[in-house]
C-alpha positions, -999 to 999 in steps of 0.1 A, spaced: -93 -452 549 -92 -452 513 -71 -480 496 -53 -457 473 -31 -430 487 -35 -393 476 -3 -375 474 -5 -345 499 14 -315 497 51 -327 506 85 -318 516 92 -301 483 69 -302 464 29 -306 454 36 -327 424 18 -357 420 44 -383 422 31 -414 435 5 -425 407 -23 -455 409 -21 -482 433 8 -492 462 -7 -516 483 -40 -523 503 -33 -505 535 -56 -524 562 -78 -498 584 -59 -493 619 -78 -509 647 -71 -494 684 -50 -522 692 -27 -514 668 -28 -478 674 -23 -482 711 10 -509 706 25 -482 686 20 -450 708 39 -475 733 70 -476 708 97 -454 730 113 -419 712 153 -427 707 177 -405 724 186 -389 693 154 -385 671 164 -378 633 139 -344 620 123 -348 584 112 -312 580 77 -311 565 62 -283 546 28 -269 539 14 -300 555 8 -316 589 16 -355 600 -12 -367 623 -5 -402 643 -22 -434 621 -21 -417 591 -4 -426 559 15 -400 534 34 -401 507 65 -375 511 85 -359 482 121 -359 496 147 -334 475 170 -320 499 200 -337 501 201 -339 539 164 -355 538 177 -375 515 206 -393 533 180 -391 567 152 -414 547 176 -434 530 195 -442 560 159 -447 584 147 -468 557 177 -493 557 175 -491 594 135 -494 603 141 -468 629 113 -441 634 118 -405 622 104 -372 639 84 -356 613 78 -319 621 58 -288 600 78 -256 589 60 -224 602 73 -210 568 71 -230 541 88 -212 518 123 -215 535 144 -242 521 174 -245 546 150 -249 580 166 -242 614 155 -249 647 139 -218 648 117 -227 617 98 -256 632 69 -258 651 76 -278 685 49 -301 682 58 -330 656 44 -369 649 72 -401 657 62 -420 622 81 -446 599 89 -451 568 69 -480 546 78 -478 516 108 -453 494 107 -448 455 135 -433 436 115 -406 411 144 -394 395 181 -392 408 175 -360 429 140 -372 439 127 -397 466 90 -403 480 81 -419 509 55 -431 521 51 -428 557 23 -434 590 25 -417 618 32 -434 652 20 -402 681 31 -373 687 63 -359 708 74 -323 718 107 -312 700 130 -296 730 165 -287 708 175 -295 676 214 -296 684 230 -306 652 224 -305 616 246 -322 598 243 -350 579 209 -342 591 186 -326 618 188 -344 650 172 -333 683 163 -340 718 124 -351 724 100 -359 747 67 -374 745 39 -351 738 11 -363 762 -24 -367 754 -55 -385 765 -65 -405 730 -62 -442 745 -78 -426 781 -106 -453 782 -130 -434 801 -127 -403 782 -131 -425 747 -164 -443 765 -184 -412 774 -215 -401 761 -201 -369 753 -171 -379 734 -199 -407 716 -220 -377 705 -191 -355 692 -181 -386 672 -217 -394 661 -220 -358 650 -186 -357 631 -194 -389 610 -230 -373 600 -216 -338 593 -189 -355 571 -213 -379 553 -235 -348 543 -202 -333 530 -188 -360 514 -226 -363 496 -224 -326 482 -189 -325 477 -179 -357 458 -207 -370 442 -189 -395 419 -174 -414 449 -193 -404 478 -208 -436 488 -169 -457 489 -163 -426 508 -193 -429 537 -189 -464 537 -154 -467 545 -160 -442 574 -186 -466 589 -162 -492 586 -136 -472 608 -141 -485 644 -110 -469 656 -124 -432 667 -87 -416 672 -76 -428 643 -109 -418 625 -109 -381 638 -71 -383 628 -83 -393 589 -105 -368 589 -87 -337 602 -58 -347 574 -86 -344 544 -99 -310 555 -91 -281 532 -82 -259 560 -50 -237 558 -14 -258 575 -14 -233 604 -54 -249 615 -41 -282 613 -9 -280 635 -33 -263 660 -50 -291 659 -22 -311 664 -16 -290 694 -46 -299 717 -37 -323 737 -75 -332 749 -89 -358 724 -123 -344 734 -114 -305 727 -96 -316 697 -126 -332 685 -146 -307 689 -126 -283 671 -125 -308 641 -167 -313 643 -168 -267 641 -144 -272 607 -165 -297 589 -194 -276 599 -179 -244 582 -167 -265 552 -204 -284 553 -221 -247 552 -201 -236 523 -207 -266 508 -241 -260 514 -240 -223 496 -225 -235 461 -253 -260 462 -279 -228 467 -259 -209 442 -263 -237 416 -300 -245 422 -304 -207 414 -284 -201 381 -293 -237 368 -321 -224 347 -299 -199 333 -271 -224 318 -269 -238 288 -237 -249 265 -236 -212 253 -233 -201 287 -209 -221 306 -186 -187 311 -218 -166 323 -223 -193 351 -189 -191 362 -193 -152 371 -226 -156 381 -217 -177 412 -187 -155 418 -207 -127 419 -231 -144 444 -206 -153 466 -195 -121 469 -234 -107 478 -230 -138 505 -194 -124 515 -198 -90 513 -169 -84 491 -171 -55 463 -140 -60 450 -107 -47 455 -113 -14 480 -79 -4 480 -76 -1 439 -109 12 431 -103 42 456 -67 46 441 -88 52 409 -109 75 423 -84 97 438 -65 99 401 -95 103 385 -111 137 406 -71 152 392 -80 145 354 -92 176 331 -115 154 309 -147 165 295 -183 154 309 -190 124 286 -153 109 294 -159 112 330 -192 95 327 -179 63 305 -147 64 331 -175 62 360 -196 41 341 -163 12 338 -155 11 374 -189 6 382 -186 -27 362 -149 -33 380 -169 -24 415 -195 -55 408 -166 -82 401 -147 -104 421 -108 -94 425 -99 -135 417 -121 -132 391 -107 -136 351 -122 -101 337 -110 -83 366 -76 -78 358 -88 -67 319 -111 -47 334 -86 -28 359 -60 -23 330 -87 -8 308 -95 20 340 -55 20 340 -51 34 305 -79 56 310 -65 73 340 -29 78 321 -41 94 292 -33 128 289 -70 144 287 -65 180 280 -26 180 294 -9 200 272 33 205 281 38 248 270 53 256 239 83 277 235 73 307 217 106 326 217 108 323 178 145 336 175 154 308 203 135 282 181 155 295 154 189 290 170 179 256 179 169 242 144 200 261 130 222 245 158 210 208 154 208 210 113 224 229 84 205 234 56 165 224 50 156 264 50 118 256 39 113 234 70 129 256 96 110 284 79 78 266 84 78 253 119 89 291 124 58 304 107 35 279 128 49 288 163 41 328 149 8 321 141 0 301 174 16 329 194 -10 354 181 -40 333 182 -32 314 213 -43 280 201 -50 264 168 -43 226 154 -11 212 146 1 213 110 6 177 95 31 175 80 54 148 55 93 148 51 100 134 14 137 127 9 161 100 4 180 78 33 203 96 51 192 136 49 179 142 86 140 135 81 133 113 111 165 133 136 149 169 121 114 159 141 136 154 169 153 184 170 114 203 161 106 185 195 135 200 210 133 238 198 93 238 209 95 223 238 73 191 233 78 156 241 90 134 211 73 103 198 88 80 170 65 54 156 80 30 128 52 24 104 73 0 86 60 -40 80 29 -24 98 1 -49 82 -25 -50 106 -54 -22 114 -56 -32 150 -19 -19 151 -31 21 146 -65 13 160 -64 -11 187 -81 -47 194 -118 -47 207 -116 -52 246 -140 -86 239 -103 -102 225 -78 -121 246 -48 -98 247 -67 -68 233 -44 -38 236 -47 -1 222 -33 9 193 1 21 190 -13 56 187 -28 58 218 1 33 237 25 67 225 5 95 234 2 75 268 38 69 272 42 107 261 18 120 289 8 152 268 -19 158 241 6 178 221 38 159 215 55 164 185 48 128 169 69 111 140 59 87 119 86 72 103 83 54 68 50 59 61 56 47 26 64 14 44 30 12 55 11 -19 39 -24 -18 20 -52 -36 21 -46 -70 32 -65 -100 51 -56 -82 86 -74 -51 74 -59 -16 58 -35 1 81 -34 31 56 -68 38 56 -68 36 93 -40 62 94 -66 87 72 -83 96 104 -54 103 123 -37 124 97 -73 145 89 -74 177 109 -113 177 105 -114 141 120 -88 135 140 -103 161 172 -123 130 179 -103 97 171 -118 68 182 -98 38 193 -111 4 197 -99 -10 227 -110 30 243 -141 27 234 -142 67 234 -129 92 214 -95 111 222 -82 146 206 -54 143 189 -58 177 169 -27 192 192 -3 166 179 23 178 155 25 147 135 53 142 111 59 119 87 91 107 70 86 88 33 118 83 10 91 84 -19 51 92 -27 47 64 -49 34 39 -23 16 65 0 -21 60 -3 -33 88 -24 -61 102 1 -31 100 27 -12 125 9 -39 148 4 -41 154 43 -6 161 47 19 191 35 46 176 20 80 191 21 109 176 -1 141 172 14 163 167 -17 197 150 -14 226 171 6 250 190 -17 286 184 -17 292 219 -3 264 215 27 281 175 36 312 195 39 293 221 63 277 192 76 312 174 84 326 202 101 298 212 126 277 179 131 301 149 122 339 156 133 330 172 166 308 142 174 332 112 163 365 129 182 344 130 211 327 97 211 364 84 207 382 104 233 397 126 216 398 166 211 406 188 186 444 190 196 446 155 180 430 157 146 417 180 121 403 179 90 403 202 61 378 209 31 400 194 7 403 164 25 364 158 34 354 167 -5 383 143 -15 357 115 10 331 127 -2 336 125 -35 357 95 -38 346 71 -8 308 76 -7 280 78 -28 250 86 -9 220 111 -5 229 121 31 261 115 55 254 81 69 284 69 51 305 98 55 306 97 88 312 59 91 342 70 68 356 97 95 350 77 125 372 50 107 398 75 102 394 94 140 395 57 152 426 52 134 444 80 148 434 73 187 453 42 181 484 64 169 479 85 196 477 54 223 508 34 207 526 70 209 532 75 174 544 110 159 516 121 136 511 156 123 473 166 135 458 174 102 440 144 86 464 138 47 455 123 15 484 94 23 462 88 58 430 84 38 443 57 17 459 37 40 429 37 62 398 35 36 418 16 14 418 29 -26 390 54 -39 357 36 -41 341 59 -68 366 72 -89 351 86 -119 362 106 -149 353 141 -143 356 164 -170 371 159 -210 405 169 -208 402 179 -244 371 183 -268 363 157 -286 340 147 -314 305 132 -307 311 135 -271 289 156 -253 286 161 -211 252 159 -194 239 165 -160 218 136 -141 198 135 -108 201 104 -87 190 96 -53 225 103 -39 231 134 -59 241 151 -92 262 134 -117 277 145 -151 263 118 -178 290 113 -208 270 105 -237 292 89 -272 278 90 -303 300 69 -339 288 64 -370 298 37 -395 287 27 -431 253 9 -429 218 7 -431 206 32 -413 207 13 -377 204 29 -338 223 9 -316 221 19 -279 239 5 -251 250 16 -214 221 1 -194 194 26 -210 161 27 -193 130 28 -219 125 68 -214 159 74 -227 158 51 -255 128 72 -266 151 106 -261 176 86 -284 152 76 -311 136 115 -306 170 130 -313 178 105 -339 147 112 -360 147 152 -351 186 148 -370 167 130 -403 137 158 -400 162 187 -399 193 176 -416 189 205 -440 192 227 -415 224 212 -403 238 210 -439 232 171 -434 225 150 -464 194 130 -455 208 101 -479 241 101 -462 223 97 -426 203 72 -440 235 51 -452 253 54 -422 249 33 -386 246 51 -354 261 40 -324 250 57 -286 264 45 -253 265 61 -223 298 51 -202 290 22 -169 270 1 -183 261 -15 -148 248 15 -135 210 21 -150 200 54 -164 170 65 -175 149 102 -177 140 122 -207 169 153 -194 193 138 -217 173 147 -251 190 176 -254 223 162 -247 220 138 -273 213 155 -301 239 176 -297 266 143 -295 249 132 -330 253 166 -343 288 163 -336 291 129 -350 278 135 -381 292 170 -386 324 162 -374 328 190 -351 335 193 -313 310 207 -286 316 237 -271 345 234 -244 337 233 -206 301 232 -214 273 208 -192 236 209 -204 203 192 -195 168 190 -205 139 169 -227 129 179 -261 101 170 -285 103 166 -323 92 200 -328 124 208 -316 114 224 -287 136 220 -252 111 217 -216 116 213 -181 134 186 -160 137 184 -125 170 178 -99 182 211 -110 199 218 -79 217 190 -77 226 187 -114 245 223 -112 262 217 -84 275 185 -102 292 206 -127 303 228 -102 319 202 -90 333 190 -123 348 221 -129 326 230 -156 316 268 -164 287 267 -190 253 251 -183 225 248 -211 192 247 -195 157 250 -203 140 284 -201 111 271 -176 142 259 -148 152 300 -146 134 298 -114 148 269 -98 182 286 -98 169 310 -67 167 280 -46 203 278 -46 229 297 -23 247 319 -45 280 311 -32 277 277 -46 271 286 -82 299 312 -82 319 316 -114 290 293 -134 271 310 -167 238 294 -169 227 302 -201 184 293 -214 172 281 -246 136 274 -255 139 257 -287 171 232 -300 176 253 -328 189 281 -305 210 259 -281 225 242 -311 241 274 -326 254 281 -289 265 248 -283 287 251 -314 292 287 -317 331 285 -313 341 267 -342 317 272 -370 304 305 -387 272 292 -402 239 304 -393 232 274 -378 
């Protein structure tokens, strides 16, 4: 026996506890082994379950005790010196054993030595005295402890040990094992076969060897089991041969791939003795999986040259091993294959006044959008088939963009796909890793379109102005060209595929708040479609049929309880948000329908419509209060209109003039664009002051002064030129502007007024201001027809082309001069 002990598989655990040396343990002669199968079995024999390993009688093994009734057993049979039944688990996964989960055939053995590994932890180290029968395990507390008998065999049975037959099993088991041992542990062999020489003891020998073999815990207690030293013997001698034999076959299966190994190829030996194992076994691989695949595959609607790469890759996942590492890859590759929608298209709804109803039930508003989808569903209803239109939502946070492809999903009948293109930085991301990678996956394009099971889905891709550019990892936007190119993207090929995919049926839609940072080329293969910020008029709309209904229901309420009326959501509106879309506002009404459930559940009497005293005490004091409108007209003061990203606003732009030298002073946060309106209008004063009955010296003496009111807030845009000029005027002339009177666009020094843009949202500003009179450029006629009349009710626009013109109107009221 070796003079180290190897840790065996143990009560507990297979850790490794019991590290290098713990004693010489002396070879057991038959002397010694016969005085201890003499020792008698005590009435009540304590039960050390064992599992996923066998105790044979002579042998020594080191134990990893946890439980805490093994625990107090060892403990107390270790203080004691008094033998211990040692018996196997026939399920070794069971931690509370019964009598019912032992095998009856156990080995009497005691404890040597006992380590403390940890505080919950003990290993012993234990030889085995000769086996006994277990009759009745009859209580279990502290610990197992049964009735026995001894187990009897014929291993000190001196005839039977002194025949010739017994002498040529032995002589056969010692050559078989030496051969073995030669192939199987080359480092050490030799200490090995010599120290089985050395054993004189054949019980205790066959005993040694039986524990070593790497044959399953079920073999071994079988083993155990035979009470004929000869049979058992023999059975022992048929093991070794089977492990000698496959011993044998690695040795072949090197000796044949040796020439084809080098450094390089360390992985490609691996799977080449694998694979020659399984030509030895007769094992293709996992049956039951690859005809699974099979049976999914004869159901799938792809083309020829799919089928054939699909064949092609299970041929490969045919030829490997099941344990082997590629397999699983390999499998998982077939997998995505086989749940791809090849050809699976879901039917669209073609009932265009139901589509219709839809769009207008889920959104108010965004007539261009509806009116396209429309248009699309028309066209494919006559032709039958044709490729999705691409398009890209432009608008600010909050309109609808990404909850409008949603609802598009909904009203056609599609699935829905959302893929947030935001912080995307790597190209693998939209095209997928190369299968040759550790981890390699598809790209998120193909991961949806799998999860969507159908080539058509309605597909959003939100933030694509979020995308990143070029970069170390690769460029994610140029990646997204072929997806988004209705001449390319029929065949889009993905890495980790390996074939192409159509992708032509996908309604893809993107969302962007802005253009600026969209790759150019990417823009070109979309049709963009601006959503421009809600109007105070549609948020009320909004309020009434989206927002309120939702909130009192999410809170439990109905509309018994509350109730809200236009007043009171434009008094929100305007004075507790500032925003694009209705985010905010409805954060803002669910505090207030949160507010009065609490009324309601505390039994408070409340009226049910929602007052101006309610709002305050809830959402605290108005947020935004702003000045409106000029209570009075007032010199060098003139109102213009501004676009912002949450909507219109009216600009209020002072002018003063002092004695001086002819300075421009400009302050309220002005952006450079309208500091060059300022100097434009200042210098088309001086050109014209003639005209104006101005005396060019006098303008030239005197220091101008511009600020535009909130001077934290930035402003910038050439739409206040106009607006400017008309403040100096006034200044210098000493003459108010036109009552009730808004205006709005750029001008050059040859005095000539040209179009701005936000023109929507700009007159509904005034609107909103109470204001009746807008100036605007000639070339913005059009954009009033985008506008619902009812919202520019009671508002005269009036055009001007040149600031000569819109000077005279903008002062018409109080002066007769031509001017």
């Amino acid at each position: 026996m070796s003079k180290r002990i190897k840790m065996l598989q143990g009560e507990e655990s297979q850790q490794d506890l019991l590290h290098g040396e713990v004693g010489i343990i002396p070879l057991q002669t038959e002397q010694e082994a016969e005085e201890l199968n003499r020792e008698d079995l005590p009435p009540q024999l304590p039960i050390l379950p064992l599992r996923n390993a066998v105790m044979f009688p002579g042998i020594l093994m080191p134990i990893s005790v946890a439980r805490k009734k093994s625990i107090v057993l060892v403990e107390k049979a270790y203080k004691e010196k008094s033998p211990i039944g040692i018996v196997t688990q026939i399920n070794g996964t069971i931690d509370d054993p019964k009598d019912a989960d032992l095998y009856r055939i156990g080995t009497l053995s005691r404890i040597l030595k006992m380590y403390d590994m940890s505080e919950d932890i003990k290993t012993i180290v234990v030889q085995g005295i000769k086996p006994f029968r277990l009759l009745q395990v009859y209580t279990e507390e502290p610990y197992m402890l049964a009735s026995s008998e001894v187990y009897p065999t014929n291993d000190f049975d001196k005839e039977t040990l002194n025949s010739k037959e017994f002498a040529a099993i032995i002589a056969s088991l010692v050559e078989v094992s030496t051969k073995y041992i030669r192939l199987s542990y080359s480092s050490f062999s030799e200490e090995i076969i010599n120290m089985l020489k050395n054993i004189n003891n054949r019980v205790f020998l066959i005993n040694y060897i039986v524990a070593n073999l790497q044959i399953s815990t079920g073999e071994k207690q079988r083993i155990l089991e035979i009470p004929d030293i000869t049979d058992r013997a023999t059975v022992i001698l048929e093991e070794q041969m089977k492990a000698l034999q496959l011993a044998q076959l690695k040795e072949q299966i090197q000796q044949k791939t040796k020439v084809e190994i080098d450094k390089q190829q360390k992985e490609f030996f691996l799977n080449q003795q694998i694979r020659t194992i399984q030509e030895e076994l007769g094992n293709a691989g996992d049956d039951q999986t690859i005809d699974e695949l099979k049976t999914k595959a004869e159901k799938k609607k792809w083309d020829a040259a799919t089928k054939t790469h699909f064949d092609k890759e299970l041929q490969k996942l045919q030829r490997m091993h099941p344990m082997a590492p590629d397999f699983n890859n390999q499998l998982n590759y077939l997998d995505l294959i086989i749940d791809l929608p090849w050809n699976e298209y879901t039917k669209d709804n073609l009932d265009l006044n139901k589509v219709q109803l839809i769009l207008e039930q889920d959104h108010f508003g965004l007539a261009k959008i509806k009116k396209r989808i429309v248009e699309y569903l028309a066209v494919l209803k006559l032709k039958g088939d044709m490729k999705s239109p691409i398009l890209c939502f432009v608008g600010p946070p909050g309109v609808g963009k990404t909850s409008l492809g949603k609802s598009i999903a909904r009203a056609m009948d599609r699935q829905y796909i959302r893929m947030s293109l935001g912080g995307v930085r790597d190209e693998s991301e939209i095209r997928g890793h190369r299968k040759t990678y550790i981890g390699a996956m598809p790209g998120r394009i193909m991961q949806n379109i799998r999860k969507a099971k159908s080539a058509n889905p309605v597909f959003v891709l939100d933030e694509i102005d979020k995308l990143s550019g070029m970069n170390v990892q690769g460029d994610p936007s140029a990646a997204m060209l072929e997806v988004l190119d209705p001449e390319q993207n029929t065949s889009f090929y993905d890495n980790y595929l390996e074939t192409t995919f159509d992708l032509s049926h996908v309604m893809f839609i993107a969302t962007a708040n802005t253009l600026n940072t969209i790759h150019p080329a990417l823009i070109d293969r979309m049709e963009v479609i601006e959503l421009s910020s809600y109007l105070q008029e549609e948020k009320v709309h909004i309020a009434k049929r989206h927002l309120i209904p939702r909130q009192i229901t999410e809170h439990g309420l109905s509309g018994k309880h509350i109730s809200f009326s236009d007043d009171i959501i434009e008094y929100i509106i305007e004075d507790y948000t500032r925003e694009a879309g209705v985010r905010v506002l409805e954060k803002q009404l669910s505090k207030l329908i949160r507010y009065r459930a609490y009324q309601i559940v505390q039994q408070e009497k409340v009226s049910k419509a929602i007052k101006r005293g309610d709002v305050e005490k809830v959402l605290g004091i108005p947020l935004f209060k702003r000045e409106k409108e000029l209570k009075e007209n007032t010199v060098g003061v003139a109102i213009g209109l501004a676009w912002t990203p949450v909507g219109g606003e009216i600009l209020f732009v002072e002018t003063a003039v002092s004695e001086g030298k002819g300075n421009l002073v400009l302050t309220g946060n002005l952006g450079d664009v309208m500091k060059e309106s300022a100097t434009i209008a200042y210098e088309y004063l001086k050109i014209h002051a003639k005209d104006f009955d101005l005396d060019i010296k006098d303008i030239q003496n005197k220091d101008v002064y511009i600020h535009v009111p909130e001077g934290a807030t930035p402003k910038d845009g050439p739409s206040a030129g106009i607006t400017l000029l008309t403040a100096l005027l006034s200044s210098f002339t000493k003459r108010p502007i036109r009552s009730n009177l808004a205006m709005t666009g750029e001008i050059t020094l040859r005095g000539k007024i040209t179009p701005v843009g936000g023109i929507k949202e700009k007159i509904l500003a005034a609107k909103r201001a109470e204001i009746t009179n807008i100036v605007l450029p000639t070339a913005n006629r059009n954009d009033i027809t985008d506008i619902e009349p009812e919202y520019i009710k009671g508002i005269d626009f009036h055009y001007f082309e040149n600031m000569s013109d819109a000077i005279k109107f903008n002062f018409q009221q109080y002066t007769n001069r031509t001017w």
